[in-house]
C-alpha positions as CSV (number, residue, x, y, z in Angstrom):
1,X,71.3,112.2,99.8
2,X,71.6,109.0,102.0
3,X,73.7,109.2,105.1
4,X,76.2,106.2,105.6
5,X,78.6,105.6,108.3
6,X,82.5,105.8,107.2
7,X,86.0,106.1,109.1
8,X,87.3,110.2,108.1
9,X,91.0,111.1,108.4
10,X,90.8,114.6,109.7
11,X,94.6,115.1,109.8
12,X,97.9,113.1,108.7
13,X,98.6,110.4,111.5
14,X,96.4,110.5,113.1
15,X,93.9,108.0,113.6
16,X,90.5,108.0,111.9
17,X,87.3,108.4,112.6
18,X,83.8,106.8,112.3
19,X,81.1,109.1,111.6
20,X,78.3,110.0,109.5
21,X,78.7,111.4,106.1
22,X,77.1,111.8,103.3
23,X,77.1,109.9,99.8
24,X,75.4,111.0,96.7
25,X,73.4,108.6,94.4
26,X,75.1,107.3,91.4
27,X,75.2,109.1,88.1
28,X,75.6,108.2,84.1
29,X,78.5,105.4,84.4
30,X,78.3,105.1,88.1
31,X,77.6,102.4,90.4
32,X,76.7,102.3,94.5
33,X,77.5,99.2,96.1
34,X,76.5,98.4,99.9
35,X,79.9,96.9,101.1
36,X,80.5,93.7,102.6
37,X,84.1,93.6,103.3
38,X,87.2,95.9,102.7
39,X,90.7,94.8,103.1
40,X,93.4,97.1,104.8
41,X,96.0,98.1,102.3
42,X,99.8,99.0,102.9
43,X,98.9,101.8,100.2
44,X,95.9,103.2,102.3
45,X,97.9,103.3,105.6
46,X,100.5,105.4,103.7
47,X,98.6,108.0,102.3
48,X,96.8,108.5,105.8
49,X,100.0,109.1,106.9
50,X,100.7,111.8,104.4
51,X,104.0,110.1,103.5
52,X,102.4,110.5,99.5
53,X,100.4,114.3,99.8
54,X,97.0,114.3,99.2
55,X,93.6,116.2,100.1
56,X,91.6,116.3,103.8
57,X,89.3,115.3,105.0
58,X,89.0,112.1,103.1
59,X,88.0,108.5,103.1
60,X,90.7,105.9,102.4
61,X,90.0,102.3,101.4
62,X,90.1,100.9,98.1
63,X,90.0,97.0,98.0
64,X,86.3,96.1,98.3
65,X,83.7,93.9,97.3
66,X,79.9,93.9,98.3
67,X,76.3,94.1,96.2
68,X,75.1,96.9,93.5
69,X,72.5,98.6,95.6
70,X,71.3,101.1,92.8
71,X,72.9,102.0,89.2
72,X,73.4,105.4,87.4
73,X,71.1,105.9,84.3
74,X,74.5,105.1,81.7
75,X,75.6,102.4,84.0
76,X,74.6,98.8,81.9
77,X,75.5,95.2,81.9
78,X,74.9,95.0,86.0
79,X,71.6,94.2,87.7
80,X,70.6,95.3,91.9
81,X,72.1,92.9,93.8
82,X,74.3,91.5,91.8
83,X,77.7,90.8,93.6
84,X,81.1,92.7,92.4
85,X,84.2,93.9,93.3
86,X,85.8,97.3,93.5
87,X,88.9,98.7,92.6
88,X,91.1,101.8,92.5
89,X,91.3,101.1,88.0
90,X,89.0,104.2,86.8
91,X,89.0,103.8,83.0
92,X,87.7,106.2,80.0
93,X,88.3,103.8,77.8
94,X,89.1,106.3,75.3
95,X,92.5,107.8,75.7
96,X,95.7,106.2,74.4
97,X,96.6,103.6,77.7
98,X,92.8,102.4,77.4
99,X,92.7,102.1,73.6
100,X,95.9,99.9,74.1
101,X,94.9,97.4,76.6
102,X,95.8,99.4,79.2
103,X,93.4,100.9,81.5
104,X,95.8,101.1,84.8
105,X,97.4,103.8,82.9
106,X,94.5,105.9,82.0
107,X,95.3,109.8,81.6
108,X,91.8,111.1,82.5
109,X,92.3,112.2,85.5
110,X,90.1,112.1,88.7
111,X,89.4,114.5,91.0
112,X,88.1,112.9,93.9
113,X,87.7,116.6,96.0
114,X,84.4,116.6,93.9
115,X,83.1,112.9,94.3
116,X,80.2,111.4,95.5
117,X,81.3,112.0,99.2
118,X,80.4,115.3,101.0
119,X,80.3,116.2,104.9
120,X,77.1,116.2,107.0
121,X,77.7,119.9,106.7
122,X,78.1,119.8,102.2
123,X,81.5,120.7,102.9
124,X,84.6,118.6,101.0
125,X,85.3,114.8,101.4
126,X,87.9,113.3,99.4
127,X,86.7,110.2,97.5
128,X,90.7,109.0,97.9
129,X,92.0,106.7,94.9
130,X,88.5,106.8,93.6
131,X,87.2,104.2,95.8
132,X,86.4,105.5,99.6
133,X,85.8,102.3,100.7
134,X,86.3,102.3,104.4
135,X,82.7,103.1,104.5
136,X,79.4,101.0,104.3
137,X,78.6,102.1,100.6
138,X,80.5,103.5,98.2
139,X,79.8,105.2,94.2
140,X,82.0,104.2,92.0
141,X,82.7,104.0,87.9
142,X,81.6,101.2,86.3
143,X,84.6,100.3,84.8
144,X,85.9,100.1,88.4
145,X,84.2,96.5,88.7
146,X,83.6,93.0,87.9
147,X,81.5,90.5,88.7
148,X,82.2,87.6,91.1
149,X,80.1,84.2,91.5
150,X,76.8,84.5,94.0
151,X,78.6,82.0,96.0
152,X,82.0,83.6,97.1
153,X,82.9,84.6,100.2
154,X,83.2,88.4,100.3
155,X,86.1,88.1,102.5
156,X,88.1,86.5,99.7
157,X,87.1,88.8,97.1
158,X,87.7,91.8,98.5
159,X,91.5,90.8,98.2
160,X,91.1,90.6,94.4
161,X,90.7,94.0,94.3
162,X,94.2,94.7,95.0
163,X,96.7,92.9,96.9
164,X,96.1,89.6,94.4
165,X,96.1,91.0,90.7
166,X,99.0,93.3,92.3
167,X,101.1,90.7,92.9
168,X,100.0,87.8,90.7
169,X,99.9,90.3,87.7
170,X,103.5,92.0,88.5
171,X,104.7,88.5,87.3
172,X,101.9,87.2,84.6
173,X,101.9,90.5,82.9
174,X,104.5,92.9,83.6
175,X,107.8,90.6,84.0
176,X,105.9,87.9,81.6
177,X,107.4,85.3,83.4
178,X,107.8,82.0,81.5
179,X,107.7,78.6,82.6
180,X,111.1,77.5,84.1
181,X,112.6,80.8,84.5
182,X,113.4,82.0,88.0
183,X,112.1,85.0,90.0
184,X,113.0,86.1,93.7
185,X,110.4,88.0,95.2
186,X,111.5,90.6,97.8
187,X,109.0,91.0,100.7
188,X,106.7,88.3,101.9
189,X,103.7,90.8,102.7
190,X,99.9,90.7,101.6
191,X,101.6,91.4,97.8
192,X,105.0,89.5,98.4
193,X,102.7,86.3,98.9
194,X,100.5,87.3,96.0
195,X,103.7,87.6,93.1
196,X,104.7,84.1,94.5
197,X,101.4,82.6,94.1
198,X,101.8,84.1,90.5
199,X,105.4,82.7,90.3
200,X,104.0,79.1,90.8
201,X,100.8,79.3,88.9
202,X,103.6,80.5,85.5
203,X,105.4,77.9,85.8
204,X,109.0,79.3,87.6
205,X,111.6,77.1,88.2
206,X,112.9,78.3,91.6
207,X,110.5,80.7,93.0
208,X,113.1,82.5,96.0
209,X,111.7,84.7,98.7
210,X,113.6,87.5,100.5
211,X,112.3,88.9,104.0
212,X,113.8,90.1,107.2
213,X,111.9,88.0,109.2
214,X,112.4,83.9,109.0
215,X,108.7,83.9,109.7
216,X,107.7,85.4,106.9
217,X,110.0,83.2,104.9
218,X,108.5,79.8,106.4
219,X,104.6,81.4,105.3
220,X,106.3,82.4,101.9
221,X,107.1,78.5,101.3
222,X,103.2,77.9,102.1
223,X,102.4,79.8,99.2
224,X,104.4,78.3,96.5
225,X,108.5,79.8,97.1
226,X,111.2,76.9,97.2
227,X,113.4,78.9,98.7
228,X,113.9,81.3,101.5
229,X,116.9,84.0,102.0
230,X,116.8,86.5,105.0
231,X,117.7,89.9,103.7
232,X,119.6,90.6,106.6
233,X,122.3,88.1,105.7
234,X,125.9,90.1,104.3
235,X,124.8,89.3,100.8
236,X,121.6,86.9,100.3
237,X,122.2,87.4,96.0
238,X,125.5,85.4,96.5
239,X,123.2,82.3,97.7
240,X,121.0,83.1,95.4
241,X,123.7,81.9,92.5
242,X,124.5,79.2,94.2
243,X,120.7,77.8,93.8
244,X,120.2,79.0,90.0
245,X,123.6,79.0,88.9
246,X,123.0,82.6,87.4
247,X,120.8,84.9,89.2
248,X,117.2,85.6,88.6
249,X,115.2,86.3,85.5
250,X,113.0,88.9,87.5
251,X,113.2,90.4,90.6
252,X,109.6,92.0,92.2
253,X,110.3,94.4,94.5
254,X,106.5,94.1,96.3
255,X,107.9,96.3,99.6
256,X,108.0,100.1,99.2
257,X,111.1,100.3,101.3
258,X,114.2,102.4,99.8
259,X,116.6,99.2,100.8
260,X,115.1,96.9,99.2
261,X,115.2,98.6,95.6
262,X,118.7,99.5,96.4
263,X,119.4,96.0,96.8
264,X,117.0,94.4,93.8
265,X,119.9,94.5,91.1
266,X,122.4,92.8,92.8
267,X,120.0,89.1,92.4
268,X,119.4,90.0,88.8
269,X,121.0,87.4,85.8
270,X,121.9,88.8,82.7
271,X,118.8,89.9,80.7
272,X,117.3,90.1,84.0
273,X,114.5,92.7,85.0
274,X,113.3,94.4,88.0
275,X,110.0,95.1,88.5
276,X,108.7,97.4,90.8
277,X,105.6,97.5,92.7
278,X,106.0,98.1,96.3
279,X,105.9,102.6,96.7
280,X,108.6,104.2,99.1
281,X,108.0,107.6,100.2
282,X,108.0,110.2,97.7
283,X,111.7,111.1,97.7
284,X,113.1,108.2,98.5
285,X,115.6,107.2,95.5
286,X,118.3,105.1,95.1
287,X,120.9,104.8,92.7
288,X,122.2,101.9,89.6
289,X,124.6,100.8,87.1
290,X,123.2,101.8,84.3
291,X,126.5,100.5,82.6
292,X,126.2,97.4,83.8
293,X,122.5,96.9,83.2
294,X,123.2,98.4,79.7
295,X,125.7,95.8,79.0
296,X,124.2,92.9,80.4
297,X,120.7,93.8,79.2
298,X,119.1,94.4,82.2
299,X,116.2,96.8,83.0
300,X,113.4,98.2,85.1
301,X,110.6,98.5,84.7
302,X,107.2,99.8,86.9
303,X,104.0,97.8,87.4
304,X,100.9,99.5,88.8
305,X,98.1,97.0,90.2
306,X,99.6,94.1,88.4
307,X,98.9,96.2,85.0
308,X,95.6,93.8,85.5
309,X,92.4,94.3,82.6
310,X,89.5,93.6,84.6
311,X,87.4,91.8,82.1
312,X,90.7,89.3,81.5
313,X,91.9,88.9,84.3
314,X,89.5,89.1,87.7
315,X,87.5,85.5,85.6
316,X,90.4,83.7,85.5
317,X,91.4,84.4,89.2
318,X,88.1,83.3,90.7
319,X,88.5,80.2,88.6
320,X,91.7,79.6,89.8
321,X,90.5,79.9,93.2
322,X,87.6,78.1,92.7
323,X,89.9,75.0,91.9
324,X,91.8,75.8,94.7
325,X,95.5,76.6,92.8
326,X,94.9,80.6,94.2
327,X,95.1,80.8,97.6
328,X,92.4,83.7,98.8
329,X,91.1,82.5,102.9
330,X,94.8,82.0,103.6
331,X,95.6,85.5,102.9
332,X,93.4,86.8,105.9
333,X,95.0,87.1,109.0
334,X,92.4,88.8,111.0
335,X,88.6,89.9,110.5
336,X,87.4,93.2,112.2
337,X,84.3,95.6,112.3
338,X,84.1,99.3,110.9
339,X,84.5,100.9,114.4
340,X,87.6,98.7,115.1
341,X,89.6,99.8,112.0
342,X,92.0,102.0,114.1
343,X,93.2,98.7,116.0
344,X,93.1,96.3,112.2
345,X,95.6,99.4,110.8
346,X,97.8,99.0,113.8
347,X,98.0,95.2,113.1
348,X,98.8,95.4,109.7
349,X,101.7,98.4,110.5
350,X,103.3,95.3,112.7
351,X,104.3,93.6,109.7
352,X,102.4,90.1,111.0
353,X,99.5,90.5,109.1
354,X,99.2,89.0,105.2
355,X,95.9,90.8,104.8
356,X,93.1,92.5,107.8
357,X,89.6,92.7,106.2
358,X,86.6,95.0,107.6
359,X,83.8,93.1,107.2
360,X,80.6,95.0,107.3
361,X,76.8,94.1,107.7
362,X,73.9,95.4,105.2
């Protein structure tokens, strides 16, 4: 069993550690891929917290992208070396979601207390959210990846893995927007920026951003939103009307921030939805009109990683960065080593960050 270096959260809060642990060779279905770069996720930052549960020790990270280094004896369509990403989307293909074209929703469930990860001593590492990826190699499903080009920086496609098909898919797949419609996006963060690049690749008509911070708003426009509204204002949906003339035809709530939900329905136009993707705290709830949104046929509706199908969806992204109409090297604010990942997760908790990547060496 080969011994690889990855940072351990020992206890809720507090900060992790780099050390040696050991990682099992892949089996059936499974993959191991040496890492070249992991981005730093709000998601991974909140679970190592404890703000969302879960099971100790265990390795967080979970939007990666580096080269197969060896492949389980089911595992076919990949060759060694070949460059992929990885992502949290562990699919049986089998059960209802799958069968239906929707593998973020898969119901066989993973238990990630028995993974490929164990301590020096064979005693219990989480694998979290299937991945594990703050690490220098990681075994993962097959239908966990895809493929990118031999010539793309790993920097870059690391944030496919999450961050990107979160936000660009909220608005291409779950809010289905159409061309000339209007979306406001609330929260210019790593996804925030992501659901506006989506808004502008779909065709929106006014594409409006909602942030506390006016900085945030002025990197929102670089990205593709016309307009900018600070969400401290008294009520930022009145100007809202008074640039669409009737509200917005979705509102993505990217920030998992119990104001901002509580806020979301108040920018909606009739027939308007919200879509949610940012995750408060579990217990964190807020409360609607449903007589309202009944009669002005409103709803709400959930989107988990950008309810993104691999095979679709992670092509037609690299293309559109390849063209240069999806911005990927503008989403990295800061690059960072293994044994500095303490300092990259205190960067990104600031809120200044867009997206911190680890980068690693073979």
């Amino acid at each position: 069993m080969p011994t690889i270096q990855a940072a351990v959260c020992h206890r809720f809060g507090a900060p992790l550690t780099i050390e040696p642990v050991d990682l099992r060779a892949p089996v059936g279905r499974e993959v191991e891929i040496t890492l070249e770069a992991v981005a730093i996720c709000h998601s991974d930052i909140t679970y190592a917290e404890g703000h969302w549960g879960g099971s100790l020790p265990a390795v967080y990270g979970h939007e990666a992208a580096g080269r197969i280094s060896a492949l389980g004896s089911l595992a076919s369509g990949y060759t060694i070396g070949q460059p992929v990403i990885a992502t949290l989307i562990r699919a049986c293909g089998t059960c209802a979601p799958c069968a239906t074209g929707a593998p973020v929703a898969c119901s066989d469930g993973y238990d990630g207390d028995h993974g490929p990860l164990k301590t020096l001593a064979g005693g219990k590492l989480h694998q979290a959210m299937a991945c594990g990826a703050f690490a220098q190699k990681i075994v993962v499903d097959i239908s966990q990846i895809a493929a990118i080009p031999e010539d793309m920086p790993m920097d870059a496609a690391c944030l496919l893995s999450c961050g990107v098909i979160t936000g660009v898919g909220a608005v291409v797949n779950t809010a289905r927007l159409r061309p000339g419609q209007d979306v406001v996006v609330i929260g210019a963060g790593g996804v925030g920026l992501n659901a506006i690049q989506g808004a502008r690749i779909a065709g929106a008509r006014r594409i409006v951003a909602v942030d506390m911070s006016a900085e945030k708003l002025a990197m929102a426009a670089e990205f593709g939103a016309t307009d900018g509204l600070l969400a401290t204002d008294p009520a930022p949906w009145d100007a809202l009307r008074t640039l669409t003339g009737r509200g917005a035809d979705a509102v993505i709530v990217t920030v998992g921030v119990k104001s901002a939900y509580a806020s979301a329905a108040h920018y909606l136009a009739r027939g308007g939805r919200i879509v949610m993707v940012g995750m408060p705290p579990s217990g964190h709830n807020v409360e609607i009109d449903p007589g309202t949104m009944a009669a002005w046929g409103q709803g709400a509706i959930g989107s988990k990683m950008g309810d993104v199908v691999l095979a679709r969806d992670i092509p037609w992204m690299v293309d559109l960065y390849r063209q240069g109409r999806l911005k990927l090297d503008e989403l990295i604010s800061g690059r960072w080593p293994l044994s500095r990942i303490n300092e990259a997760i205190a960067d990104t908790k600031s809120g200044a960050a867009r997206r911190n990547v680890i980068v690693l060496k073979a």
